[in-house]
C-alpha positions in Angstrom: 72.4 34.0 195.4 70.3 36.8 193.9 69.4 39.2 197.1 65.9 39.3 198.6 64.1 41.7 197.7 62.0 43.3 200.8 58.6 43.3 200.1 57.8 45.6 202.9 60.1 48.1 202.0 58.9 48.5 198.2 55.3 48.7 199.6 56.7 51.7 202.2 58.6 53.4 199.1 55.7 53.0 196.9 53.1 54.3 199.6 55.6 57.5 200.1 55.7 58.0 196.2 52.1 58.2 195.7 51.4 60.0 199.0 54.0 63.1 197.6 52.4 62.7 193.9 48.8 63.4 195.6 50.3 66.2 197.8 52.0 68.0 194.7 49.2 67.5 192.6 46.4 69.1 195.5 49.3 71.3 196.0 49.2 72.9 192.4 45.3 72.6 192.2 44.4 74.9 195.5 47.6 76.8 195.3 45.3 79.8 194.7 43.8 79.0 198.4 46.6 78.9 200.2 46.9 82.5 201.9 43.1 81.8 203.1 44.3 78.8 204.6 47.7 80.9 205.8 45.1 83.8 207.4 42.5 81.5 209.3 45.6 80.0 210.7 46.8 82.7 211.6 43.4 84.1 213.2 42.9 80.9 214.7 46.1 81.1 216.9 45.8 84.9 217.6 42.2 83.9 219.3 42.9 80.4 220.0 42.9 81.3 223.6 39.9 83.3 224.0 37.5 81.0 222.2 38.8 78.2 224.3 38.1 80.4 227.4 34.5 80.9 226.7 33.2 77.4 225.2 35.3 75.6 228.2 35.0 77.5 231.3 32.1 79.7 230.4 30.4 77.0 228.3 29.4 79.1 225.5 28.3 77.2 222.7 31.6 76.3 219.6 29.2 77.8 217.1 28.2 81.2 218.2 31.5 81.5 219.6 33.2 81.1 216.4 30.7 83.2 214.4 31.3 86.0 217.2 35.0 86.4 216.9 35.2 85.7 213.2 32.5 88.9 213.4 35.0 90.9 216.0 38.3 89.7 213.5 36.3 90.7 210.8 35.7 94.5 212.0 39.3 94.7 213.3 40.7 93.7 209.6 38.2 95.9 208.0 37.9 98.6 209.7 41.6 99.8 209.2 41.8 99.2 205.7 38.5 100.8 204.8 40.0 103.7 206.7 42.6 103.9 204.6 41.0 103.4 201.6 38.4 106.2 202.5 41.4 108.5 202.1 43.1 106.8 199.4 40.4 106.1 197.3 39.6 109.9 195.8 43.1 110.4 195.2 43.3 107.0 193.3 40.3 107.7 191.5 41.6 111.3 190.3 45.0 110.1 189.3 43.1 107.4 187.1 40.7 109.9 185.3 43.4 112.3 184.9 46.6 109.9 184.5 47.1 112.1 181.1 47.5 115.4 183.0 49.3 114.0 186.0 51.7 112.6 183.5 52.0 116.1 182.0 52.6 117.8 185.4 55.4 115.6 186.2 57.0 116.1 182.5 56.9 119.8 184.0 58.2 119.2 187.6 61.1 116.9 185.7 61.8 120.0 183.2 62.2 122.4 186.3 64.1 119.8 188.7 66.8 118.5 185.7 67.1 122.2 184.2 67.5 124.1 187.8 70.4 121.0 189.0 71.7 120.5 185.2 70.7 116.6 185.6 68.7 113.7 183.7 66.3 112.6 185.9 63.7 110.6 183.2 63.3 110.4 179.7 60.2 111.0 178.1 59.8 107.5 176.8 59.6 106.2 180.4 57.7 109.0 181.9 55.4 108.0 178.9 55.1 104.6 180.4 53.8 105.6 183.9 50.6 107.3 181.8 50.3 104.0 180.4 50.9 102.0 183.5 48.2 104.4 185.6 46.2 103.8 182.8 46.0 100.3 183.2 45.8 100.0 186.6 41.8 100.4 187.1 41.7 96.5 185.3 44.0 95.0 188.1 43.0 97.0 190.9 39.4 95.3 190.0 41.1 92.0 189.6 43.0 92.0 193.0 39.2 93.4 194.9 37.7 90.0 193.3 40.5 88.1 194.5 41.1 89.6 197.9 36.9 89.1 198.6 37.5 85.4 197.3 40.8 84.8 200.0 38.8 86.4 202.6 35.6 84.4 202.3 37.5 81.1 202.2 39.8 82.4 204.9 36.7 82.4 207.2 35.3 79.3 205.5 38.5 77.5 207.0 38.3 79.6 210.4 35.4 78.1 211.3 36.1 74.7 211.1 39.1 75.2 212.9 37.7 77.2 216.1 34.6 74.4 216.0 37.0 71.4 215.6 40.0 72.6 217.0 41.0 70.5 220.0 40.8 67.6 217.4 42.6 69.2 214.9 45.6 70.0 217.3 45.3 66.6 218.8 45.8 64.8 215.0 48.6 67.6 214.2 50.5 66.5 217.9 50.2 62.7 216.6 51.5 63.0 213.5 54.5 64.9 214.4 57.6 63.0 214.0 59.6 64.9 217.0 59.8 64.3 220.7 57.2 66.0 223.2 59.3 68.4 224.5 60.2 69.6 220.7 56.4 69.4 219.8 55.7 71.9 223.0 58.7 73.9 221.5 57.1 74.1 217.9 53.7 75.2 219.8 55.3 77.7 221.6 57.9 78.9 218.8 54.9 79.3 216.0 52.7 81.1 218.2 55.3 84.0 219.0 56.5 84.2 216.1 52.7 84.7 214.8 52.1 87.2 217.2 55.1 89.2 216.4 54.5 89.1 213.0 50.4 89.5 212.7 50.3 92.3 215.5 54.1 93.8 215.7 54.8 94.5 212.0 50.9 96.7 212.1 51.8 98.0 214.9 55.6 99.8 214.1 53.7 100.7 210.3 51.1 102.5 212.4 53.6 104.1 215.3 55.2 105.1 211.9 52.2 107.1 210.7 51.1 108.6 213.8 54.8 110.1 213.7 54.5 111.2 210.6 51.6 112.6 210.7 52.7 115.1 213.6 55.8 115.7 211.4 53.8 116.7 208.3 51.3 118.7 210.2 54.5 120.8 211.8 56.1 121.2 208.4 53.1 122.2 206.6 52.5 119.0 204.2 49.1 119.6 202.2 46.5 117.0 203.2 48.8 115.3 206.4 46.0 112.4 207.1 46.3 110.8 203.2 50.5 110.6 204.0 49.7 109.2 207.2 48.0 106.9 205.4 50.6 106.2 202.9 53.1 106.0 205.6 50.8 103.1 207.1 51.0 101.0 204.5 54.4 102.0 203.4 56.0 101.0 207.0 54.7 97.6 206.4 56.9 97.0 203.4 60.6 95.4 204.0 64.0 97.7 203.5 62.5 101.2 201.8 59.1 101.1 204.1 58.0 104.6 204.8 60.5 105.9 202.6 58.1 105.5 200.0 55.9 108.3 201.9 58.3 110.9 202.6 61.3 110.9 199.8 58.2 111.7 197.3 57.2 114.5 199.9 61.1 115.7 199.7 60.9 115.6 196.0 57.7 117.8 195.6 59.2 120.7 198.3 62.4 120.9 196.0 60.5 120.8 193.0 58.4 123.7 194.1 61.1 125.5 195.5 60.4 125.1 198.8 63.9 124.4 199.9 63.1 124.9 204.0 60.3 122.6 204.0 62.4 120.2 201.7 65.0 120.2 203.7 63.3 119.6 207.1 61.0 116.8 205.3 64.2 115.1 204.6 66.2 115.2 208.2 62.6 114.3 209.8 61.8 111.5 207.6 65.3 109.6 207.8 66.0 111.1 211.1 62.6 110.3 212.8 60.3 108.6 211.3 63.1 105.9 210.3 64.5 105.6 213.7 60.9 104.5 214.7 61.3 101.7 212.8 64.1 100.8 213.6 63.9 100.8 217.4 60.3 99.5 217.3 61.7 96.7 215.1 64.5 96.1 217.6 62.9 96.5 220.7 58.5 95.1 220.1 59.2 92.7 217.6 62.2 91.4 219.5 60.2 91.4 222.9 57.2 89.4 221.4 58.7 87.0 219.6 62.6 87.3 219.5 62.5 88.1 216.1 66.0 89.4 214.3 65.5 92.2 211.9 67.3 90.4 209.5 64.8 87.8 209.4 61.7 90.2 209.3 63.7 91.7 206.3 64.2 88.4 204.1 61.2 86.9 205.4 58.9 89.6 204.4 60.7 89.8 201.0 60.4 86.2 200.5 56.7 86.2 201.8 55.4 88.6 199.6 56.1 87.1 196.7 54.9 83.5 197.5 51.9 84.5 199.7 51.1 87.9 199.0 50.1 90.2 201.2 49.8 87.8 203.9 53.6 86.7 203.2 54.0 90.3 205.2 53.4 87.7 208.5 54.3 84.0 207.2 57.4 85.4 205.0 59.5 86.0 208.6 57.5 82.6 209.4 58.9 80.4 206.9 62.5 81.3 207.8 62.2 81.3 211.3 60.5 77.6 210.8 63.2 76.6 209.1 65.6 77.7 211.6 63.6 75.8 214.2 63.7 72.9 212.7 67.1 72.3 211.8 67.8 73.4 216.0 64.9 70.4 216.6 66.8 68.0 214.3 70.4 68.4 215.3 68.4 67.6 218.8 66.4 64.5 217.8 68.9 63.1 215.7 72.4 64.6 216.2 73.3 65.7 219.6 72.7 62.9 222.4 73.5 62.7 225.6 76.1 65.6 225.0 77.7 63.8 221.9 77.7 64.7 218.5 77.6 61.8 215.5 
């Protein structure tokens, strides 16, 4: 006898099939949209409580509500970075309009450094290619501005929705996960952590960073401390070379002037001090908020940055510890019972 073929189960495979086609398909589409929807997620947790608070047990209206603390999120995103780009942005703009004799300066600082040590530090053709790489960095500066105003307005686009609607929206989430209660409330209370560790610790141990800095390069006699302290903000932020990328230039530019004292304390206090800030804050906050292992910040940032962007910097360390959730919610749904294993 030829077997039966079940009816129901070609309609279930066939229902799957076109519910993951429609899923890569939007997928591709709104890829561009996806750190919004990764930020108002994040917002929406990190204030989830508050705006819960007032429309529930103050009875504030959902709409002015939201508006309010999208306005108060709003100030405490911008407000930072247009700090920082206050004292970034003449320096940008001057090493733009005079990338040619920035480029020569360093040809000159090179000379002095290889001919004092007797070593090759650059060759001309590449030092040639930072002119041309300055050069060209005005058009995708612009480029990223347009882009990071476009993320930002649908970020709050989506935040919205999700403050107004949200007891809905976590009801319909709840439903459709495939786990257990228990593991639902352990998802909850995993994500939210891990959200918190990630949106408010990794700012935090960049900025502890800078204000230690900052008293460092005011001691040793750094020209213009407050534009390093902001390059060691946004330098602390980055995974495995993080502030690094604020002092070992300030290192180089002692020795190449021939200040060797100043060098030479610039280098024991940046991998002496300022790095041990990071790595105790990165032990001890980021561990306390969300039991977060440095490994995971490390790989997860890495990762994140390069699928997300700059907001990979939280769901990077996300992703992974996600994925190490789930496989500890699996092996519980599906291979551990009652104490057995298979």
């Amino acid at each position: 006898m030829q077997p039966i073929i079940d009816a129901n189960r070609v309609r279930q495979l066939f229902l799957i099939a076109l519910i993951l086609l429609i899923g890569v398909v939007l997928f591709q589409e709104l890829a561009f949209y996806i750190p919004a929807l990764l930020g108002a997620l994040t917002l929406y947790i990190l204030f989830r409580s508050t705006f819960f608070r007032l429309t529930e047990l103050r009875k504030w209206k959902k709409g002015p509500t939201a508006l309010l603390l999208m306005i108060i999120s709003l100030l405490m995103i911008l407000f930072p970075i247009a700090l920082l780009l206050q004292m970034l942005s003449g320096k940008l703009t001057y090493a733009l309009e005079h990338s040619g004799e920035l480029v020569a300066s360093l040809k000159q600082v090179v000379a002095e450094i290889e001919t004092r040590y007797h070593i090759v530090i650059l060759s001309e053709t590449n030092i040639n290619k930072v002119g041309e790489w300055m050069a060209s960095l005005l058009p995708r500066m612009l480029g990223a501005t347009f882009n990071s105003l476009s993320t930002i307005f649908f970020l709050y686009f989506i935040l919205y929705f999700l403050f107004t609607q949200g007891r809905a929206f976590e009801k319909a989430l709840v439903q459709y996960m495939p786990f257990r209660a228990d593991n639902v409330g352990l998802l909850e209370k995993e994500v939210h952590s891990l959200v918190v560790a990630n949106a408010v610790g990794i700012p935090v141990v960049a900025f502890a960073q800078g204000v230690v800095g900052l008293i460092g390069y005011w001691l040793i006699g750094v020209k213009e401390p407050f534009f390093w302290f902001g390059i060691t903000c946004i330098a602390g932020m980055l995974p495995v070379i993080g502030a690094a990328l604020a002092y070992i230039p300030l290192i180089i530019i002692f020795l190449a002037n021939g200040q060797m004292g100043q060098g030479i304390a610039m280098f024991f206090f940046g991998f002496g001090i300022i790095g041990t800030v990071d790595n105790v804050m990165r032990f001890t906050l980021l561990r306390k908020i969300g039991d977060v292992h440095p490994l995971v910040t490390v790989f997860g940032v890495i990762a994140g940055l390069s699928l997300f962007g700059f907001i990979g910097l939280i769901f990077g360390p996300l992703l992974i510890s996600l994925l190490l959730l789930l496989v500890r919610i699996y092996r519980s749904e599906f291979v551990v019972k009652h104490g057995v294993i298979g």
